[in-house]
PLY file of the C-alpha trace (Angstrom):
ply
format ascii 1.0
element vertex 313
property float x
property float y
property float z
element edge 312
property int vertex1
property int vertex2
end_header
0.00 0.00 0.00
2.94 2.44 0.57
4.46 1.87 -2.39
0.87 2.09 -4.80
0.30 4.87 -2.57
3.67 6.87 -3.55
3.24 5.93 -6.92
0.15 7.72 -7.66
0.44 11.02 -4.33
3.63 11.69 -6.77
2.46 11.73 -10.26
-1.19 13.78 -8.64
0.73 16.44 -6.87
3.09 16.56 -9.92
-0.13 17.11 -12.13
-1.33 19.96 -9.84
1.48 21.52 -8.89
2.72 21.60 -12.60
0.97 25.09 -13.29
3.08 26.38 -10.43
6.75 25.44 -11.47
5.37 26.55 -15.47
5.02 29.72 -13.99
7.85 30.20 -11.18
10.72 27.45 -12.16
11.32 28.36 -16.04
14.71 26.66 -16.82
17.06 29.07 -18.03
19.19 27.82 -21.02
22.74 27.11 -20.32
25.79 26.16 -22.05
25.50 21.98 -21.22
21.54 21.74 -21.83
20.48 19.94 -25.01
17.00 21.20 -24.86
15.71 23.82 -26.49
11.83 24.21 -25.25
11.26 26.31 -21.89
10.30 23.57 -19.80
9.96 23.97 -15.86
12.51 22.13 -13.20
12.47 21.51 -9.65
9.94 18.73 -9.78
12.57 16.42 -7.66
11.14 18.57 -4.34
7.81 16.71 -5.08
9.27 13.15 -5.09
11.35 14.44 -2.13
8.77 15.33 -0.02
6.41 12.22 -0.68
9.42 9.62 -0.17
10.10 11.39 3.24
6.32 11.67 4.24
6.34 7.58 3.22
9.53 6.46 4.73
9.01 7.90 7.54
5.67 6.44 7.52
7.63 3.12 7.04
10.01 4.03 10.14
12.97 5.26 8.39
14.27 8.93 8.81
16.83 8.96 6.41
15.19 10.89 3.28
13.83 13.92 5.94
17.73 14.32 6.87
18.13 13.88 2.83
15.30 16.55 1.80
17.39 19.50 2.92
19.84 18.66 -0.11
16.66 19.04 -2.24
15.23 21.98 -0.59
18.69 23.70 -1.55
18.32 22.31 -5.11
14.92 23.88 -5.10
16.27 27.30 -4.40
19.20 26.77 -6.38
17.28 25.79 -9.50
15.28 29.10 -9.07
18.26 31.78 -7.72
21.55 30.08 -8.53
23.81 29.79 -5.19
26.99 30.15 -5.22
29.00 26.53 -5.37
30.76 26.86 -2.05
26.65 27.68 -0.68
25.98 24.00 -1.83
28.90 22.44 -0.96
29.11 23.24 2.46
25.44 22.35 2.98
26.06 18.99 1.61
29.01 18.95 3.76
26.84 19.50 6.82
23.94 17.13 5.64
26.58 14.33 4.75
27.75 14.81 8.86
24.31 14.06 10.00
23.35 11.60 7.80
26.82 9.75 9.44
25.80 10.63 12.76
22.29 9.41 11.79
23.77 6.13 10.34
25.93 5.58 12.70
29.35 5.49 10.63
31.19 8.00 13.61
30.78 4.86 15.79
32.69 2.63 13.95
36.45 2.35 14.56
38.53 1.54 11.62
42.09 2.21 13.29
43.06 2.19 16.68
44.52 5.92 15.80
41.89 8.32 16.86
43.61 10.77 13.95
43.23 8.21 11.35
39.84 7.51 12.12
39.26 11.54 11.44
41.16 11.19 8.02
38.93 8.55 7.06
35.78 10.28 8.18
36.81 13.50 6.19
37.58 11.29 3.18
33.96 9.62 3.24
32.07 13.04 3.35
34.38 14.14 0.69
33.58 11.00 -1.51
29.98 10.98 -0.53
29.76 14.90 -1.60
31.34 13.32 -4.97
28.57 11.26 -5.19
26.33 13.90 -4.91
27.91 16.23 -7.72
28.08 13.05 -10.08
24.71 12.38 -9.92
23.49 16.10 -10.65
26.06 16.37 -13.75
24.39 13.37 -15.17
21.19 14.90 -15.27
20.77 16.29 -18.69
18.68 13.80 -20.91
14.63 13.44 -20.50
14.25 10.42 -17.77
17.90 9.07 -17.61
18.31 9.86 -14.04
15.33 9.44 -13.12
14.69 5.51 -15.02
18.62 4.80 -13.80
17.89 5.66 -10.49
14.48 3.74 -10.63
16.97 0.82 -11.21
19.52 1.34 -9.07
17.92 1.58 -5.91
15.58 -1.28 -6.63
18.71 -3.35 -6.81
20.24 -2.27 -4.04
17.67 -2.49 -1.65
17.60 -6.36 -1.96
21.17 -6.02 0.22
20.75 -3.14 2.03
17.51 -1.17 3.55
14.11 -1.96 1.71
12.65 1.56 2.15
14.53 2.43 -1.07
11.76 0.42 -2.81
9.32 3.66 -1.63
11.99 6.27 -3.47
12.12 4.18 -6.59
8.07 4.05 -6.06
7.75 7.95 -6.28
10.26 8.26 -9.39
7.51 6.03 -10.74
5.36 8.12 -10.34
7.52 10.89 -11.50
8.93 9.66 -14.70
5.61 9.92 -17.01
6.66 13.69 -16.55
9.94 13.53 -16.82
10.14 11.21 -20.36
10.73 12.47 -23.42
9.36 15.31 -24.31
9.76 15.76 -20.77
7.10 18.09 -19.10
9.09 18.84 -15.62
12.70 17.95 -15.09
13.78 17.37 -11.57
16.46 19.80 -11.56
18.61 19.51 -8.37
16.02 19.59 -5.76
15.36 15.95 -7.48
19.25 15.22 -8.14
21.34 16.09 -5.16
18.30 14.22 -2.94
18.97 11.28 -5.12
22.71 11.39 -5.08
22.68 11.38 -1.49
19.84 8.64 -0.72
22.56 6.62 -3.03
25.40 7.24 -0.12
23.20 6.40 2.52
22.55 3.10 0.80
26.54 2.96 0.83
26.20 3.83 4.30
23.84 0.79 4.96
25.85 -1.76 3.29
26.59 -4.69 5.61
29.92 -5.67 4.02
32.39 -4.46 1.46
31.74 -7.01 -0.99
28.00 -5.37 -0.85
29.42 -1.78 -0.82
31.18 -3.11 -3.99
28.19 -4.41 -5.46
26.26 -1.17 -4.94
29.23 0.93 -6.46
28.98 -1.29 -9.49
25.51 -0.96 -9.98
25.55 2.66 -10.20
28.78 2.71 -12.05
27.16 2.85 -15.85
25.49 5.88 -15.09
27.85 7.52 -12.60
31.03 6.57 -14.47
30.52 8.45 -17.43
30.40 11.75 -15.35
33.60 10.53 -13.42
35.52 9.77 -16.48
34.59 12.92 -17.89
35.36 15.02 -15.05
38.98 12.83 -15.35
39.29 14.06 -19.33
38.58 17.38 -18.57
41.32 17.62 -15.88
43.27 16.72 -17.90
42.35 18.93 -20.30
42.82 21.86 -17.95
39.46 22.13 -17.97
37.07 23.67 -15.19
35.31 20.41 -13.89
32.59 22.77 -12.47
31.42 24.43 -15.54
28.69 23.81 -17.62
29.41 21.59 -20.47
28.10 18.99 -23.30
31.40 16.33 -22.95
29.65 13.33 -20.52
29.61 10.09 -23.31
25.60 10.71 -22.69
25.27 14.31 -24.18
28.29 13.47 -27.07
25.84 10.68 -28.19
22.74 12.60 -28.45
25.25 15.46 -30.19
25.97 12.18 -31.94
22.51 11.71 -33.24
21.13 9.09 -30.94
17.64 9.84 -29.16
17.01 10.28 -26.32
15.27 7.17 -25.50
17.69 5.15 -26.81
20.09 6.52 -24.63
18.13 5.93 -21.99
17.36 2.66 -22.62
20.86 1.85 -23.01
22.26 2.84 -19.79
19.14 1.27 -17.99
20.25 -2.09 -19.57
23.94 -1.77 -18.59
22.52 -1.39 -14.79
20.02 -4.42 -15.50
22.85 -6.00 -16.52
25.09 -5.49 -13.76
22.02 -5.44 -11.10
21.09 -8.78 -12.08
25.17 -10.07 -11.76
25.22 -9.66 -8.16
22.02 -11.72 -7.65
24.61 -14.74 -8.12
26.59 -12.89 -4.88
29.94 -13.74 -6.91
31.99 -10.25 -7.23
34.12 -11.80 -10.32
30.82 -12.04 -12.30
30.29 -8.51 -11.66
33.40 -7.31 -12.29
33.13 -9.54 -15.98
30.25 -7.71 -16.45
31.46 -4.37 -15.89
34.69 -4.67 -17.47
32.51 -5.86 -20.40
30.40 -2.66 -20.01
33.56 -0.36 -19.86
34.74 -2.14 -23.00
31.36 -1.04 -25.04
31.39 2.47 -23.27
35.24 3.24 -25.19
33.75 1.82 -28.32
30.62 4.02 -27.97
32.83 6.82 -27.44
35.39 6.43 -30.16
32.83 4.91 -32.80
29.59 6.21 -32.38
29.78 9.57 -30.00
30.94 12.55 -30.99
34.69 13.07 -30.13
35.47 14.53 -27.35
37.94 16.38 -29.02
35.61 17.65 -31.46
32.97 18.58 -28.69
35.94 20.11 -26.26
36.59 22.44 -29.37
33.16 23.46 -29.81
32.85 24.48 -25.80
35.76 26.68 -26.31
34.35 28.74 -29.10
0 1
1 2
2 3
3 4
4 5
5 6
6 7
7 8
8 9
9 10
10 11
11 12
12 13
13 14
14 15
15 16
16 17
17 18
18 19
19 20
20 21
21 22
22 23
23 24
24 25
25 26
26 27
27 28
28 29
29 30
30 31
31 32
32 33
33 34
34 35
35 36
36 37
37 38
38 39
39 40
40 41
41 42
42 43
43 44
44 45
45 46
46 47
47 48
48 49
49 50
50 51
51 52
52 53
53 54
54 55
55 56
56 57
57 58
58 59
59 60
60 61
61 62
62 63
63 64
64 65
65 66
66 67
67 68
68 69
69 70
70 71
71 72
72 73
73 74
74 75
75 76
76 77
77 78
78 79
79 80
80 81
81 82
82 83
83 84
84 85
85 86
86 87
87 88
88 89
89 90
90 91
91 92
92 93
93 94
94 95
95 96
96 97
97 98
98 99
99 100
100 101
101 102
102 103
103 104
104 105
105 106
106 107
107 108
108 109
109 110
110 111
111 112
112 113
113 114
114 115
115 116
116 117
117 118
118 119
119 120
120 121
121 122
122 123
123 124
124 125
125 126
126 127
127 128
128 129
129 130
130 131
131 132
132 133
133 134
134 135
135 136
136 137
137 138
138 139
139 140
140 141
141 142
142 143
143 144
144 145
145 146
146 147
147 148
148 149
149 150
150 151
151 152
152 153
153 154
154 155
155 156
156 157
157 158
158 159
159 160
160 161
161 162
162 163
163 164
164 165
165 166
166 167
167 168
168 169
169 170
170 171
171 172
172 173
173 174
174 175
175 176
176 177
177 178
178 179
179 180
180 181
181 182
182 183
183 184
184 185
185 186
186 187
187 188
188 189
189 190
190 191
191 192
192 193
193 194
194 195
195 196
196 197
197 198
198 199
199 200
200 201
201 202
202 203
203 204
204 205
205 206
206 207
207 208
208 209
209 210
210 211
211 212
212 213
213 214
214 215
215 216
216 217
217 218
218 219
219 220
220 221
221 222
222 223
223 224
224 225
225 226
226 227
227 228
228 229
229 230
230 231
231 232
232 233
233 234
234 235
235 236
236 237
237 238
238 239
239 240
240 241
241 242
242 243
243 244
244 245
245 246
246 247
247 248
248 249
249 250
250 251
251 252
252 253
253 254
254 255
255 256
256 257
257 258
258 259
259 260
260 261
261 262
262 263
263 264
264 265
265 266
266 267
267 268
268 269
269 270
270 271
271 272
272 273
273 274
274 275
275 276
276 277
277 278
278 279
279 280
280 281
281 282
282 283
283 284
284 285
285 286
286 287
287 288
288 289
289 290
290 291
291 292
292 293
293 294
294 295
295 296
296 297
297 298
298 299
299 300
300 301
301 302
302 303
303 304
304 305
305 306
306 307
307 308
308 309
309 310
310 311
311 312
């Protein structure tokens, strides 16, 4: 009943509240978008708010601690803060959600200093998570139909209240397909990128920590490897751009639903490898999957040198 009833409380409020976000949450055309319609954004605060209101409802607290990342998306998609605005509240969110999840009160090293290190290190990955997930939002319903995936799979091994998030992005993606009606903008992609370290957070054993990492790693590893090419391009990894493998294909001529389609398989793919619970069929798998991502990008995608050149003019 939770989960039929956060289907359909997100895709009604979405169909009410659409006239609202037409009229106050415009998105303004920038340098990385590939659409060219005024279409409204923000619409992640509405599956934010129901998977709170139903997890809670369910006994988990986690998405409330995570629905201040998307309440700062919301005003970000509509005034634009200021990068070190959002990265210190993710900072602070990422403390609580440790302190929440109980991460400061396991001891990895029997140096109190080292323990620190570590704990810096993990908000500073988990903010990484965070910023991956929002750069790969750029292409009608490939978040939000990846993500759908993704947590599905890694509820089986880790907390089954991510069932209810991947319920409301149900709900969500009939508006968020292409032509999409309302993208989620980074109310909907920062909550998302975090909810995806707290399932870290939750995962019983490395090998499952692994197992999540992989899962996410056909959608998350393009912006990763990108962010990698333009370092070392001199590039800055913050600005707005059109160089992820996702965009160059669609530059590339490839729809958007195909693109979609394809990186929701590569995550079926690897999702359904760790139902075996054997990490080297994973790893096949996504060594497989990294092998057809380089021919994708050298065969079918635009080159990145090609697309680097056309950012610079």
């Amino acid at each position: 009943m939770i989960i039929i009833g956060s289907i359909i409380s997100t895709w009604l409020i979405l169909s009410l509240t659409l006239p609202f976000f037409k009229k106050y949450f415009l998105a303004k055309q920038e340098k990385r978008s590939i659409h060219q319609l005024m279409t409204p954004q923000g619409g992640g605060i509405i599956f934010a708010l129901v998977s709170s209101y139903f997890s809670y409802q369910a006994g988990s607290f986690v998405p409330s601690i995570c629905l201040i990342l998307a309440f700062l998306g919301l005003f970000d998609d509509k005034f634009k803060l200021p990068i070190f605005v959002r990265y210190l509240v993710q900072f602070f969110v990422l403390i609580l959600l440790m302190y929440y999840q109980n991460i400061f009160d396991k001891t990895f090293f029997s140096n109190i200093n080292l323990n620190l290190i570590l704990y810096f290190l993990i908000i500073i990955s988990g903010t990484a998570f965070i910023n991956l997930t929002n750069f790969m939002d750029g292409i009608d319903g490939l978040v939000s139909s990846s993500f759908i995936l993704i947590l599905i799979f890694i509820s089986s091994f880790t907390y089954p209240e991510l069932t209810i998030i991947s319920s409301t992005l149900i709900g969500f993606l009939p508006w968020n397909i292409n032509p999409a009606k309302i993208f989620m903008g980074d109310a909907g992609s920062t909550f998302l990128g975090i909810i995806y370290v707290s399932a870290l957070f939750s995962c019983k054993s490395y090998t499952q920590m692994l197992f999540a990492l992989f899962i996410a790693a056909p959608l998350l590893g393009d912006a990763l490897f990108c962010i990698i090419r333009r370092a070392i391009y001199k590039q800055n990894i913050f600005k707005a751009h059109k160089l992820h493998l996702y965009q160059r294909l669609y530059l590339s001529g490839m729809s958007q639903q195909k693109i979609t389609i394809l990186y929701c398989f590569a995550i079926c793919l690897v999702g359904f490898s760790t139902f075996f619970s054997d990490l080297r069929i994973t790893i096949v798998v996504i060594l497989l999957e990294l092998i057809l991502a380089v021919w994708l990008d050298r065969k079918i995608a635009l080159p990145f040198d090609i697309a680097l050149r056309s950012e610079l003019h």
